[in-house]
Backbone atoms as SQL, in Angstrom:
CREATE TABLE atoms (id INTEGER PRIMARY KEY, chain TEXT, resi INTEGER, resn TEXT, atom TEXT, x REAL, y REAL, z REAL);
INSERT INTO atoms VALUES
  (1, 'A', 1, 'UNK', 'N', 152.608, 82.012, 139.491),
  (2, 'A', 1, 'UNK', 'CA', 151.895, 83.198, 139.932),
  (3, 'A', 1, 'UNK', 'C', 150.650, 82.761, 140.696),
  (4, 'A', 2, 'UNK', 'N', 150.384, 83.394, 141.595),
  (5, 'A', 2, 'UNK', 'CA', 148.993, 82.765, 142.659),
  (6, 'A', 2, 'UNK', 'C', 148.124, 83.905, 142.357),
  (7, 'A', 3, 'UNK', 'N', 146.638, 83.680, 142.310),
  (8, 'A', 3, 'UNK', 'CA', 146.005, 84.651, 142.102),
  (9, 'A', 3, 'UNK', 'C', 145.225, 84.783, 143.495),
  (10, 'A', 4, 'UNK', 'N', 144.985, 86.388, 143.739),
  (11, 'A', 4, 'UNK', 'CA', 143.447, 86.028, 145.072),
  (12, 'A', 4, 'UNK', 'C', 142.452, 85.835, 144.477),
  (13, 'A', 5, 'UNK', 'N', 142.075, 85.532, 145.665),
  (14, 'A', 5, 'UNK', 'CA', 140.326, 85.634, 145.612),
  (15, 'A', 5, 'UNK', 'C', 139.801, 86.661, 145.393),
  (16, 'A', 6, 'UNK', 'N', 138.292, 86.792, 145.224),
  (17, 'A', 6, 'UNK', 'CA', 137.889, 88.416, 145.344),
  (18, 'A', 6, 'UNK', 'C', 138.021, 88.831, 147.050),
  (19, 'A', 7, 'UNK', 'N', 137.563, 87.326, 147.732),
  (20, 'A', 7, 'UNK', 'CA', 137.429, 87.884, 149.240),
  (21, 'A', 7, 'UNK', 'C', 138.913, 88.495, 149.578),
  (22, 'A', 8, 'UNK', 'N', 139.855, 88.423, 149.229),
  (23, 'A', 8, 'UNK', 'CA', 141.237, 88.546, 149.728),
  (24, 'A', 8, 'UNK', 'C', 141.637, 89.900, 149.012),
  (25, 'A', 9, 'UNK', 'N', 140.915, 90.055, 148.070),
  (26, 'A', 9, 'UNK', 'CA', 141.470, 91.541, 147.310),
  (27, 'A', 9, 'UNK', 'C', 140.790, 92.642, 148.454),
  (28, 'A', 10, 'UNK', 'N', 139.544, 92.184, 149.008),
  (29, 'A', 10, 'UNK', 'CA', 138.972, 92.870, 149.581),
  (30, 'A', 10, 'UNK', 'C', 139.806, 94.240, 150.615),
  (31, 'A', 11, 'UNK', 'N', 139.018, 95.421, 150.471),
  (32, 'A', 11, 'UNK', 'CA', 140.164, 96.501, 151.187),
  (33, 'A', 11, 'UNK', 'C', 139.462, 95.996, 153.064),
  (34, 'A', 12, 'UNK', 'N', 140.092, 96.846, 153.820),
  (35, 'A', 12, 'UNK', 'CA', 139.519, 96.185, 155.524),
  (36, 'A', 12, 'UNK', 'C', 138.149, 97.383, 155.614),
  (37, 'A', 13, 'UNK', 'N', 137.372, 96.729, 155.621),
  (38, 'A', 13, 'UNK', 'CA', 136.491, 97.442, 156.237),
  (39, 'A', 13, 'UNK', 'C', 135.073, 97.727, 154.858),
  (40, 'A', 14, 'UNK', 'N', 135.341, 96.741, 153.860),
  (41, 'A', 14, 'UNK', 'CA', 134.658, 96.692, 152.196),
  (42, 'A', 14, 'UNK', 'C', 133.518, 96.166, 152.932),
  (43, 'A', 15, 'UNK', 'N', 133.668, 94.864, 153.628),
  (44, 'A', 15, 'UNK', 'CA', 132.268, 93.417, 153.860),
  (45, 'A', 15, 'UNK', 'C', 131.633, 94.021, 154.951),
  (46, 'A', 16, 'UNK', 'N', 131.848, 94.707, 155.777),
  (47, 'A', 16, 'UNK', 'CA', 131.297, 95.333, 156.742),
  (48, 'A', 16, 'UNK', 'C', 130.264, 96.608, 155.787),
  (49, 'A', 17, 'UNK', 'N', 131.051, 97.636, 155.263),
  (50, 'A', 17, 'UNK', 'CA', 130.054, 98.334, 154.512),
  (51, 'A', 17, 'UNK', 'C', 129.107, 98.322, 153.623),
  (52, 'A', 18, 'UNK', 'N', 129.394, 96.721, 152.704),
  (53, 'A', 18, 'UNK', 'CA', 128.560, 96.344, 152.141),
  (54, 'A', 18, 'UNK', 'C', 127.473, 95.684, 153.283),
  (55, 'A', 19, 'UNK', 'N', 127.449, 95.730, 154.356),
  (56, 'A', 19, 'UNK', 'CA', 126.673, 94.057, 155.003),
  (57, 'A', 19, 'UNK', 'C', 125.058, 95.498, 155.106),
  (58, 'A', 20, 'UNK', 'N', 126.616, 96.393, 155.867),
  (59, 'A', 20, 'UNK', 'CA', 125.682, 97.768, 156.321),
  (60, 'A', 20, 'UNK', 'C', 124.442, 98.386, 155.507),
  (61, 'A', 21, 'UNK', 'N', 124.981, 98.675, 154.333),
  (62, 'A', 21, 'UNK', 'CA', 124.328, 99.004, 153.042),
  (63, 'A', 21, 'UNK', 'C', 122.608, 98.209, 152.916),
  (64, 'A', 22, 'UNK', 'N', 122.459, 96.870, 153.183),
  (65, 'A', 22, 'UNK', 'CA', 122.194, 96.214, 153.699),
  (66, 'A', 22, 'UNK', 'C', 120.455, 96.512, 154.481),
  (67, 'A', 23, 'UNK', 'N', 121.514, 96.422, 155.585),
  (68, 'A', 23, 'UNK', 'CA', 120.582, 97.188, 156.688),
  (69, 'A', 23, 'UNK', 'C', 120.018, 98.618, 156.817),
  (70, 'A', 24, 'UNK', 'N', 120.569, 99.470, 155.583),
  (71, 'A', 24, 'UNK', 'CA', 120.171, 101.036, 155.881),
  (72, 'A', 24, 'UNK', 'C', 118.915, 100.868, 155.329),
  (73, 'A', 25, 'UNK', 'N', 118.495, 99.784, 153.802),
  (74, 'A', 25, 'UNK', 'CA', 116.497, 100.509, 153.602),
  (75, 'A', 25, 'UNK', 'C', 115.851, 99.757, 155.016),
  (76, 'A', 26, 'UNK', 'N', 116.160, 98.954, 155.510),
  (77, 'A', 26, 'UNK', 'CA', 115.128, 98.991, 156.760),
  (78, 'A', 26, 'UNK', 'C', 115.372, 100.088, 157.760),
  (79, 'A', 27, 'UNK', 'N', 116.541, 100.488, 158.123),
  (80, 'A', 27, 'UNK', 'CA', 116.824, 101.676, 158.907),
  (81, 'A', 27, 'UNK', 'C', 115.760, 102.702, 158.677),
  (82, 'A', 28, 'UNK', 'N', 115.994, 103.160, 157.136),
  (83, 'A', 28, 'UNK', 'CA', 115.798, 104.305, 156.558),
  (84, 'A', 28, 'UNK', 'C', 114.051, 104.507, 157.108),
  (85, 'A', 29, 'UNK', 'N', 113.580, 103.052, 156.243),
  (86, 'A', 29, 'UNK', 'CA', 112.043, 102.716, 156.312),
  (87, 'A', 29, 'UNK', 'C', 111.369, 103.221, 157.665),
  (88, 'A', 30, 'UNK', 'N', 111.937, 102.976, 158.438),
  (89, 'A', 30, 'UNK', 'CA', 111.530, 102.874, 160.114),
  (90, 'A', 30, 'UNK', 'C', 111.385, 104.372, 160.243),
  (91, 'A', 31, 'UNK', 'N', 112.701, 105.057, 159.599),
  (92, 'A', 31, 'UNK', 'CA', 112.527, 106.214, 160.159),
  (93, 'A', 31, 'UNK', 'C', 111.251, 106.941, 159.568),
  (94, 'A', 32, 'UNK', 'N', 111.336, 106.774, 158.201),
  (95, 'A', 32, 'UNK', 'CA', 109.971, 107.022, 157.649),
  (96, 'A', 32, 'UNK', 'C', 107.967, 107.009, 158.080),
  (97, 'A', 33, 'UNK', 'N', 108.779, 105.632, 158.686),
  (98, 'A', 33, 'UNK', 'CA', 107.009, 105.015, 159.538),
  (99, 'A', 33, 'UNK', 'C', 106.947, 106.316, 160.306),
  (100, 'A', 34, 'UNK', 'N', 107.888, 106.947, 160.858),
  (101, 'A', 34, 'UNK', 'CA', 107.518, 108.058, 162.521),
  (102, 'A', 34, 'UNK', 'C', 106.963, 109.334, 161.238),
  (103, 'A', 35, 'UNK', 'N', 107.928, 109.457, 160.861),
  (104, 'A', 35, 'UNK', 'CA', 107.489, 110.933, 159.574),
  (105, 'A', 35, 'UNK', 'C', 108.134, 110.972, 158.390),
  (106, 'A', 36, 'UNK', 'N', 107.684, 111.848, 157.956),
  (107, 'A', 36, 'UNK', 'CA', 108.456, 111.959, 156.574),
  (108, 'A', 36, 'UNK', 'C', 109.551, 113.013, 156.720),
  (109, 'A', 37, 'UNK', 'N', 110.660, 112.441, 155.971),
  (110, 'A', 37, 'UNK', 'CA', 111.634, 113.566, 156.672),
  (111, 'A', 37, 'UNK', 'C', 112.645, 113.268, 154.975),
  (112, 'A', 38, 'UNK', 'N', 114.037, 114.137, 155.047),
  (113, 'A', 38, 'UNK', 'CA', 114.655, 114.410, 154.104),
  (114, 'A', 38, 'UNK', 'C', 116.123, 114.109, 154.541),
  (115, 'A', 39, 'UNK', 'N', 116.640, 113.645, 153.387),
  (116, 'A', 39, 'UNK', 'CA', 118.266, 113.087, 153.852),
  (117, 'A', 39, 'UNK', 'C', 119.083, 113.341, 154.659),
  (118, 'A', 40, 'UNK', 'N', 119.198, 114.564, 154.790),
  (119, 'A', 40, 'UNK', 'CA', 120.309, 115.117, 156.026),
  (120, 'A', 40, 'UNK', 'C', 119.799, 114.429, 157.557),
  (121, 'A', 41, 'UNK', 'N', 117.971, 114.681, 157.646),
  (122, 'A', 41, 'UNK', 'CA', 117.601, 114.325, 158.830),
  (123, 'A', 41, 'UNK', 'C', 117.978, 112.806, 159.162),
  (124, 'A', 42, 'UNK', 'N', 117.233, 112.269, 158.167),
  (125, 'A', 42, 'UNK', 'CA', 117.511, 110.112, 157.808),
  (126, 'A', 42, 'UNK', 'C', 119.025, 109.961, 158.118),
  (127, 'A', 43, 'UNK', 'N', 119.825, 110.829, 157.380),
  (128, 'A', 43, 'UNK', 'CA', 121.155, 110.306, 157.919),
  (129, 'A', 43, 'UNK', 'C', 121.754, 110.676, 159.659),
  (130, 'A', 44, 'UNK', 'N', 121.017, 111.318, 160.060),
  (131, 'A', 44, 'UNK', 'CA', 121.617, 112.003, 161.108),
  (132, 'A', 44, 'UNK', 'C', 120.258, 111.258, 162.602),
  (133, 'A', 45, 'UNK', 'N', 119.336, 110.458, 161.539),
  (134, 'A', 45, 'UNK', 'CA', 118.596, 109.597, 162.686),
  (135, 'A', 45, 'UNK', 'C', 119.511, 108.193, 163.039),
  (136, 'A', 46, 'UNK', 'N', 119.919, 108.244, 161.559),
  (137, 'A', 46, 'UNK', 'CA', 121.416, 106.021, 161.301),
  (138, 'A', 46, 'UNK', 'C', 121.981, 105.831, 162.981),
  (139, 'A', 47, 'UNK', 'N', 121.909, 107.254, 163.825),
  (140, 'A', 47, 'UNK', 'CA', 123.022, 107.084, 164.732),
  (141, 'A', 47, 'UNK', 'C', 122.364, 105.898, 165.991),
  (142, 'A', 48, 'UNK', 'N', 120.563, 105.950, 165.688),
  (143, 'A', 48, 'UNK', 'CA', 119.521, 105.238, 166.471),
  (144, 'A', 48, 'UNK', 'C', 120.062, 103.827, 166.593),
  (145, 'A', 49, 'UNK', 'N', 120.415, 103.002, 165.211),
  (146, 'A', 49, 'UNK', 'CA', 120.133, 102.192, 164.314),
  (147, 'A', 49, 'UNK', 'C', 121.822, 101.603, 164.702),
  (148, 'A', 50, 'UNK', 'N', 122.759, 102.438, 164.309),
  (149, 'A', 50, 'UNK', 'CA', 124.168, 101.543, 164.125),
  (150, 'A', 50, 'UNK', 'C', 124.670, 102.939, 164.934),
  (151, 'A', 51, 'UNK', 'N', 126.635, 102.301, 164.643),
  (152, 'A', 51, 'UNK', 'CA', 127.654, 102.795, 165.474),
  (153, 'A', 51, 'UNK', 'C', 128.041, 103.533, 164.450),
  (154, 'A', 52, 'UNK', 'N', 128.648, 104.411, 164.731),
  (155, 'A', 52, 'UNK', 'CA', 129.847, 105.389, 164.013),
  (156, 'A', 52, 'UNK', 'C', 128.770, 105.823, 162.451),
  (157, 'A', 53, 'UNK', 'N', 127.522, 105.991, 162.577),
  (158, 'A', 53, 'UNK', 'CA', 126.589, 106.724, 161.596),
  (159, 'A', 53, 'UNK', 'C', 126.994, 107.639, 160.837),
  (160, 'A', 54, 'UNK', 'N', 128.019, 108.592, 161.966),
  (161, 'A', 54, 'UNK', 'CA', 128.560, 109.580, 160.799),
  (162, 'A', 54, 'UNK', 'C', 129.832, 109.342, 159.364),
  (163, 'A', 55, 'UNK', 'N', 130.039, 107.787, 159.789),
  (164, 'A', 55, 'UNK', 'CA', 130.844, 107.045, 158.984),
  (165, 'A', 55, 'UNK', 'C', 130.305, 107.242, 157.072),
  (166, 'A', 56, 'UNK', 'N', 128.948, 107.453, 157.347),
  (167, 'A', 56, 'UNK', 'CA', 128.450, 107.230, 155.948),
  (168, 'A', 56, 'UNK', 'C', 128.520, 108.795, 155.440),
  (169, 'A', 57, 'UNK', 'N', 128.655, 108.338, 154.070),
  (170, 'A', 57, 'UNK', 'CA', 128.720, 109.366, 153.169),
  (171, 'A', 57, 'UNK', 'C', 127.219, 110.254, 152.780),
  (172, 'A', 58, 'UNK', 'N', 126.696, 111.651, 153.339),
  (173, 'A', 58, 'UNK', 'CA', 125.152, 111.376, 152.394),
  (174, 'A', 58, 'UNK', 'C', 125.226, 110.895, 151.381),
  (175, 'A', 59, 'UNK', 'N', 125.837, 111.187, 150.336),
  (176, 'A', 59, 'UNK', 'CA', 125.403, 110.889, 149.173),
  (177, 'A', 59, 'UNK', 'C', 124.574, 109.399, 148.580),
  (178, 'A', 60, 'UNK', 'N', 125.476, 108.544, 149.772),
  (179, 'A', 60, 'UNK', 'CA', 124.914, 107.041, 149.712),
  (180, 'A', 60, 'UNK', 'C', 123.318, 106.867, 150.260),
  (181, 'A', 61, 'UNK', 'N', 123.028, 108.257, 151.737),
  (182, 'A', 61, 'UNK', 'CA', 121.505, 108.354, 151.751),
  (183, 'A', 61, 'UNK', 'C', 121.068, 108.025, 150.521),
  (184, 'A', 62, 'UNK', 'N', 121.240, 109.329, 150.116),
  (185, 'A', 62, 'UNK', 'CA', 120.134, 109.981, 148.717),
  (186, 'A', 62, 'UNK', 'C', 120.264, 108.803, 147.849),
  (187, 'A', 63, 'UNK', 'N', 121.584, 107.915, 147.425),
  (188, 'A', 63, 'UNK', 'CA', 121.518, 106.702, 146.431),
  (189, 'A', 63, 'UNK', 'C', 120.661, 105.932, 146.604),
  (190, 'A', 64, 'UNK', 'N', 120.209, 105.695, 148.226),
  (191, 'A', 64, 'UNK', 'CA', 119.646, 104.486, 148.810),
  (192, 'A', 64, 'UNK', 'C', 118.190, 105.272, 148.475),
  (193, 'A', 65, 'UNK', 'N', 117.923, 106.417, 148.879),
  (194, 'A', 65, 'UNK', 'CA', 116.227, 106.544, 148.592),
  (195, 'A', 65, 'UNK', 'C', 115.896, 106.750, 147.382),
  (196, 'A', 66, 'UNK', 'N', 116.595, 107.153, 146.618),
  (197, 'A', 66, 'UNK', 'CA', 116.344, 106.985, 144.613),
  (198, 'A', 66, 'UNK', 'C', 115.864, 105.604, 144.690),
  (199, 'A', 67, 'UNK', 'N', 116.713, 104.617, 144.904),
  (200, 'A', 67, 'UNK', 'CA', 116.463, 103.349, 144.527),
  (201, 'A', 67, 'UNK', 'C', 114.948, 102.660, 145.307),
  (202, 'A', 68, 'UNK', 'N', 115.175, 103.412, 146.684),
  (203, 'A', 68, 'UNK', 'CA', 113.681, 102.840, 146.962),
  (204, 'A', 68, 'UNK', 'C', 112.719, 103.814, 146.207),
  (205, 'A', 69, 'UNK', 'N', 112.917, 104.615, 145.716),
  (206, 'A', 69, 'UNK', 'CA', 111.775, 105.795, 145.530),
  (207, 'A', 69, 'UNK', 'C', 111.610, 104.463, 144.021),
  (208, 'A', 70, 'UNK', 'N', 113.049, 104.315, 143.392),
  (209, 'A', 70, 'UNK', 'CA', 112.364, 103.371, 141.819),
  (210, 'A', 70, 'UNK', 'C', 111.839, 102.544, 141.935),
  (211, 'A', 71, 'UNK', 'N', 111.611, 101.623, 143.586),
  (212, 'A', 71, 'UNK', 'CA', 111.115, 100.428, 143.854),
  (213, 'A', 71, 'UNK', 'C', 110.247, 100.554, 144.022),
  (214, 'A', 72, 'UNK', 'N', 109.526, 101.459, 144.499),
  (215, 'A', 72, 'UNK', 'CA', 107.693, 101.607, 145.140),
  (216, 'A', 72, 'UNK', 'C', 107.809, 101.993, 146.116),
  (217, 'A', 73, 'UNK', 'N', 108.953, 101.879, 147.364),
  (218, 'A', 73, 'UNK', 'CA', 108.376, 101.616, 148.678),
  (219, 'A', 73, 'UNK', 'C', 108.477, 103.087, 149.214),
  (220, 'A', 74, 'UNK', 'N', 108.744, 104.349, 148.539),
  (221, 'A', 74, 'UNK', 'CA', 108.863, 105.840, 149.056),
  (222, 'A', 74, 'UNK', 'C', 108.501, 106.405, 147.893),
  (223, 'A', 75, 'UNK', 'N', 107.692, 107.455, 148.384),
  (224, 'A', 75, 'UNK', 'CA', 107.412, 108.766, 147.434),
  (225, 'A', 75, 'UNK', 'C', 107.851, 110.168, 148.187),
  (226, 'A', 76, 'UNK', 'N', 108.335, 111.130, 146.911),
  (227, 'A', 76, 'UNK', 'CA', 108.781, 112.136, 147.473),
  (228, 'A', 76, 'UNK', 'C', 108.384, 113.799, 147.141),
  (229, 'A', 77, 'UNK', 'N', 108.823, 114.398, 147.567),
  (230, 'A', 77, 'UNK', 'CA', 107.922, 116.000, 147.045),
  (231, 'A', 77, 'UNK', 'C', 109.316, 117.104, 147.689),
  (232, 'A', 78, 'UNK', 'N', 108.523, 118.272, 146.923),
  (233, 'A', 78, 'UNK', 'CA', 109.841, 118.952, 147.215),
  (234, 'A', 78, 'UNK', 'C', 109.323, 120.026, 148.919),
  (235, 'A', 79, 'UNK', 'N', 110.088, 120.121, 149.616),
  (236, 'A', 79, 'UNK', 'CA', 109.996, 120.313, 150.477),
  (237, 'A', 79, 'UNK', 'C', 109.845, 122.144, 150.833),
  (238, 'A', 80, 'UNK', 'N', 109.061, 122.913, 152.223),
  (239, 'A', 80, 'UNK', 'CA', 108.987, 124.255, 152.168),
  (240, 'A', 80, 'UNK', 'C', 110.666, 124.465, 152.101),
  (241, 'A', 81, 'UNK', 'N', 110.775, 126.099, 151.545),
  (242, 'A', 81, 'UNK', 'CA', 111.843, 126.453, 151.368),
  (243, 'A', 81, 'UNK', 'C', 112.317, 126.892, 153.328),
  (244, 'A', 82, 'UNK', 'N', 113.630, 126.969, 153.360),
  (245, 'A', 82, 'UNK', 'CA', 114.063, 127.284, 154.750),
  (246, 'A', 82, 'UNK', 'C', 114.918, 128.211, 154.676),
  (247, 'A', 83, 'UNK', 'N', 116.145, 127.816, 154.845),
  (248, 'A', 83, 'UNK', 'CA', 117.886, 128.627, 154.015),
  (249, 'A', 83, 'UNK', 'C', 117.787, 127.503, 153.213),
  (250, 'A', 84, 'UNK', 'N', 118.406, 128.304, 152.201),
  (251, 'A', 84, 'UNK', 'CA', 119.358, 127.528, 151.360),
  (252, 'A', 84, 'UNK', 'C', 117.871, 126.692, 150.260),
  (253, 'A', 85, 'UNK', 'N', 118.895, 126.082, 150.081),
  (254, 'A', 85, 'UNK', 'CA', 117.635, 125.097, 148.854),
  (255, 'A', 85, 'UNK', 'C', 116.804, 124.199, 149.130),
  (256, 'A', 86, 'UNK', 'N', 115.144, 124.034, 148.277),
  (257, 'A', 86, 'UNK', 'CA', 114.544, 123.237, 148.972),
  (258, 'A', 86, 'UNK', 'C', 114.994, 121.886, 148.793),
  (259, 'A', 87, 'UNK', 'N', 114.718, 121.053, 149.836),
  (260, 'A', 87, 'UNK', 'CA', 115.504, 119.588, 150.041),
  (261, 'A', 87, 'UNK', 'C', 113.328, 118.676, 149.703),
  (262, 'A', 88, 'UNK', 'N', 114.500, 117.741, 148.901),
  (263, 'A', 88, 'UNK', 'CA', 113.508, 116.302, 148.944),
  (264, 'A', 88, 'UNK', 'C', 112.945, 116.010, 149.808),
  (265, 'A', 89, 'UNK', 'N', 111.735, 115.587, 150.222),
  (266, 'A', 89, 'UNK', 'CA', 111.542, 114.749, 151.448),
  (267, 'A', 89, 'UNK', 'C', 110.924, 113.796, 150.831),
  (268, 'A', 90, 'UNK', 'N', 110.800, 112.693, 151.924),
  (269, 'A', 90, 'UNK', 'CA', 110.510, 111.508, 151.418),
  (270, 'A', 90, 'UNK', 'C', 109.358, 111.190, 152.260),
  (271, 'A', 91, 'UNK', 'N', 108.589, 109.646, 151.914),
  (272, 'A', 91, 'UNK', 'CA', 107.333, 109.840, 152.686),
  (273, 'A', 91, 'UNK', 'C', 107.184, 108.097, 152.298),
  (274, 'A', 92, 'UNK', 'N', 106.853, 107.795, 153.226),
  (275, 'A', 92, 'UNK', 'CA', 106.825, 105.889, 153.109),
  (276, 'A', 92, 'UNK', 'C', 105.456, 105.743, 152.617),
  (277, 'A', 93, 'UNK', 'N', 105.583, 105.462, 151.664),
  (278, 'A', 93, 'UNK', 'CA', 103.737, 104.886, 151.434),
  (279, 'A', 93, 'UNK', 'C', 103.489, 103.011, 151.558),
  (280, 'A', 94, 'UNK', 'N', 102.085, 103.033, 151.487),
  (281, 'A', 94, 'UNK', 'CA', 101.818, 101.229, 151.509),
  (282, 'A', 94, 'UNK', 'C', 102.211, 100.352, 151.380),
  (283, 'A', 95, 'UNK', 'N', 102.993, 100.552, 149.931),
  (284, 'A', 95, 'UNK', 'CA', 103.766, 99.326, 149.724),
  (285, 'A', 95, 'UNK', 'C', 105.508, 99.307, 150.328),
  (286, 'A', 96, 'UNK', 'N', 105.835, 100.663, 150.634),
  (287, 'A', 96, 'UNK', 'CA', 106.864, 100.588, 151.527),
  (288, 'A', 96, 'UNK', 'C', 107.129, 100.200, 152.636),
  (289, 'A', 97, 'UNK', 'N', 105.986, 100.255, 153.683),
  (290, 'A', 97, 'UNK', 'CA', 105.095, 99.701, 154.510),
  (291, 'A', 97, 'UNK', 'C', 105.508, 98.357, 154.757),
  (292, 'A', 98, 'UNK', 'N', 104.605, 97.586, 153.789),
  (293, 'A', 98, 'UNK', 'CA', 104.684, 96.061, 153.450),
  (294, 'A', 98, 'UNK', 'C', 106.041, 96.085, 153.287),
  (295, 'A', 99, 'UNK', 'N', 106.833, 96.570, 152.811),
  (296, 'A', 99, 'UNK', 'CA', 108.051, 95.848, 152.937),
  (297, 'A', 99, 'UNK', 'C', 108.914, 95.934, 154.104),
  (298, 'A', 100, 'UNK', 'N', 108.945, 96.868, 154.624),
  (299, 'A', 100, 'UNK', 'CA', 109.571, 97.280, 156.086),
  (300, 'A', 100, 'UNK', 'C', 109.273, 96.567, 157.364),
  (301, 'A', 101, 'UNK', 'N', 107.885, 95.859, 156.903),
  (302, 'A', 101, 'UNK', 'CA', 107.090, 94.808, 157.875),
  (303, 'A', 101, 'UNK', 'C', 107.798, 93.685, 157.548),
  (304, 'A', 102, 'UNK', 'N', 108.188, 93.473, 156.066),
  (305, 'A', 102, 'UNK', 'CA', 108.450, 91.908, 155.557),
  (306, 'A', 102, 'UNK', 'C', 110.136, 91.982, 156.207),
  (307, 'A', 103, 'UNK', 'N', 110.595, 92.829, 156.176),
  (308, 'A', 103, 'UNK', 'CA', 112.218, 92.988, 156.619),
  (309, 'A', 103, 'UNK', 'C', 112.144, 92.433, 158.080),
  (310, 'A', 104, 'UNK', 'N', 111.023, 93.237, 158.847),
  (311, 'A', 104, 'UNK', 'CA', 111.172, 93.630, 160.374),
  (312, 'A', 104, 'UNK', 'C', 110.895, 91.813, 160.763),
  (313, 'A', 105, 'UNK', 'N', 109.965, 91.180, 160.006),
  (314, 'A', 105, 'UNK', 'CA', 110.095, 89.862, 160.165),
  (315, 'A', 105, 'UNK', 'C', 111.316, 88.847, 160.212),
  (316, 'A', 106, 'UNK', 'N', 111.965, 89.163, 159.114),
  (317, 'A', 106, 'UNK', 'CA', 113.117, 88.160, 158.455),
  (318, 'A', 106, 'UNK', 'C', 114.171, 88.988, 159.245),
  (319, 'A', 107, 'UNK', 'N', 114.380, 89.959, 159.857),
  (320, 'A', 107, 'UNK', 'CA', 115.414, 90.453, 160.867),
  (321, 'A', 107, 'UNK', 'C', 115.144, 89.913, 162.020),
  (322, 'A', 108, 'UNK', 'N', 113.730, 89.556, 162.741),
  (323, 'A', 108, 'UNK', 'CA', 113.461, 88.451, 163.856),
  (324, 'A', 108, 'UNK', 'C', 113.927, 87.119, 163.972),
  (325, 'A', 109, 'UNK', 'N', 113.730, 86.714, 162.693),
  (326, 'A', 109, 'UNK', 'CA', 114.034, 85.300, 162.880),
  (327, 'A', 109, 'UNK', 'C', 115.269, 85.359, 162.005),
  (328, 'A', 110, 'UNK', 'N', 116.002, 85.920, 161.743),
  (329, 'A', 110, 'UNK', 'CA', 117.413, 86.266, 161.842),
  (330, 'A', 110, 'UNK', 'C', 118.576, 86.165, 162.772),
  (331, 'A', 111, 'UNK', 'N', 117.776, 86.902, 163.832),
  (332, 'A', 111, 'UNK', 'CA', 118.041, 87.458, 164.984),
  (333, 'A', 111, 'UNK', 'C', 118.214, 85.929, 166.062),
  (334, 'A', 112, 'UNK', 'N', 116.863, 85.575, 165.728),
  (335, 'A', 112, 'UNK', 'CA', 116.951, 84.455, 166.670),
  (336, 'A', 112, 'UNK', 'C', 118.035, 83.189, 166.440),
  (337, 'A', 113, 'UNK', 'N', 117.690, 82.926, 164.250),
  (338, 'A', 113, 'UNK', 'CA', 118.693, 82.084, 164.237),
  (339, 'A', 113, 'UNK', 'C', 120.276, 82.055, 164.558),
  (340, 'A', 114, 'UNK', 'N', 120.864, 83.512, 165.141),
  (341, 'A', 114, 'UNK', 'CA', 122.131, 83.883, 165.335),
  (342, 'A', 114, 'UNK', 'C', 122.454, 83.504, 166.878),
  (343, 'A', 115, 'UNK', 'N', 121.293, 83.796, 167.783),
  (344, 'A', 115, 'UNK', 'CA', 121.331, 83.318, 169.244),
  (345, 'A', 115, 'UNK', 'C', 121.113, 81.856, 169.530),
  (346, 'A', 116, 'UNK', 'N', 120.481, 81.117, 168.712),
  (347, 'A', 116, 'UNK', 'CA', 120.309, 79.915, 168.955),
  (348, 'A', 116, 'UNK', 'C', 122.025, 79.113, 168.122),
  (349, 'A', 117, 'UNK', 'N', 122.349, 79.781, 167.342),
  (350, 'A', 117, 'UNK', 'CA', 124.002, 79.413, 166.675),
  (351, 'A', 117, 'UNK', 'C', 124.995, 80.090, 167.982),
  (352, 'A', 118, 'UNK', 'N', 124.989, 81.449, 168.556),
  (353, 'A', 118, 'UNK', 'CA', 125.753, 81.358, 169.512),
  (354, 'A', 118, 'UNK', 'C', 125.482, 80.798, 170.518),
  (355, 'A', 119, 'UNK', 'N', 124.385, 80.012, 170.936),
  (356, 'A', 119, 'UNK', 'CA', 124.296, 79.374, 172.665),
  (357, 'A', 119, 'UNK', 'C', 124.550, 78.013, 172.172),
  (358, 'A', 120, 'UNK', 'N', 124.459, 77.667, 171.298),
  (359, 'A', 120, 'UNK', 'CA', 125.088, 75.740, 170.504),
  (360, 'A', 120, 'UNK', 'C', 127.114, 76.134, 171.003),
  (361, 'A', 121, 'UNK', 'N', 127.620, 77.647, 170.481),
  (362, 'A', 121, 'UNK', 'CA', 128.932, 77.614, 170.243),
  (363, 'A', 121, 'UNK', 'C', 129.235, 77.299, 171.641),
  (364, 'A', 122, 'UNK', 'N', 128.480, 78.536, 172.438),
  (365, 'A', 122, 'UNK', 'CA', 128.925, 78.439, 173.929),
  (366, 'A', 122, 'UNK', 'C', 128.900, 76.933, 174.637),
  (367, 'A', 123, 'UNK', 'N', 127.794, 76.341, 174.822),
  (368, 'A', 123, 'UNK', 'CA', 127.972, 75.001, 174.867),
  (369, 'A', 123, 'UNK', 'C', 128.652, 73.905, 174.316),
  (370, 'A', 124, 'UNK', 'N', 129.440, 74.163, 173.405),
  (371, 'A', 124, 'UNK', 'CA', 130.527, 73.523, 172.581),
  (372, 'A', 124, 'UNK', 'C', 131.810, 73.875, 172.655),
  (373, 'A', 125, 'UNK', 'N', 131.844, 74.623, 173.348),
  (374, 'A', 125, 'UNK', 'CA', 133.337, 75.499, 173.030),
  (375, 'A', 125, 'UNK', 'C', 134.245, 75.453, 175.184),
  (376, 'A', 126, 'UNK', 'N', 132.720, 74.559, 175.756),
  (377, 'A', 126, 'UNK', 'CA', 133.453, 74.586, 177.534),
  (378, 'A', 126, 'UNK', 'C', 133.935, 73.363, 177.357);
């Protein structure tokens, strides 16, 4: 009997959504720095940020800002009423700040170490 791996159990399209997942508290953060805004809006800004935005589920918003709201880096309040029910909004404070700065760094030199790995390939690969 052969067993897989976990990578091989994997369904198509799992490592991509996890990578994504990822990248949404800096997404999210950014959007925050401009204003404070509430899930439907945050999800419907993702489209700035990545491709096929409407791919995500809200619900995974709202998972993702609980968890920053338990981390420090967002605080939230309940929002004026409009239609319908009042919605959360969220609001980046200081130490969310600091971290969205510490991301926006380590996504630079991220960034760079990926261009300096593809111009080695290109030159290796004529």
């Amino acid at each position: 009997m052969q067993f897989k791996s976990r990578g091989q159990r994997r369904h198509k399209g799992q490592g991509r959504q996890r990578r994504m997942l990822g990248f949404l508290q800096p997404c999210l953060l950014v959007q925050l720095y401009e204003q404070d805004s509430h899930g439907y809006d945050l999800l419907q800004g993702l489209g700035e940020f990545v491709k096929n935005a409407e791919e995500y589920d809200p619900s995974v918003i709202y998972r993702v800002m609980r968890d920053m709201e338990s981390e420090g880096w967002v605080d939230s309040y309940e929002g004026t009423v409009s239609r319908g029910p009042r919605r959360r909004v969220y609001r980046l404070n200081p130490e969310g700040k600091k971290r969205m700065e510490r991301w926006i760094s380590d996504l630079q030199k991220a960034r760079d170490e990926i261009d300096n790995l593809l111009a080695i390939y290109s030159r290796r690969k004529k």
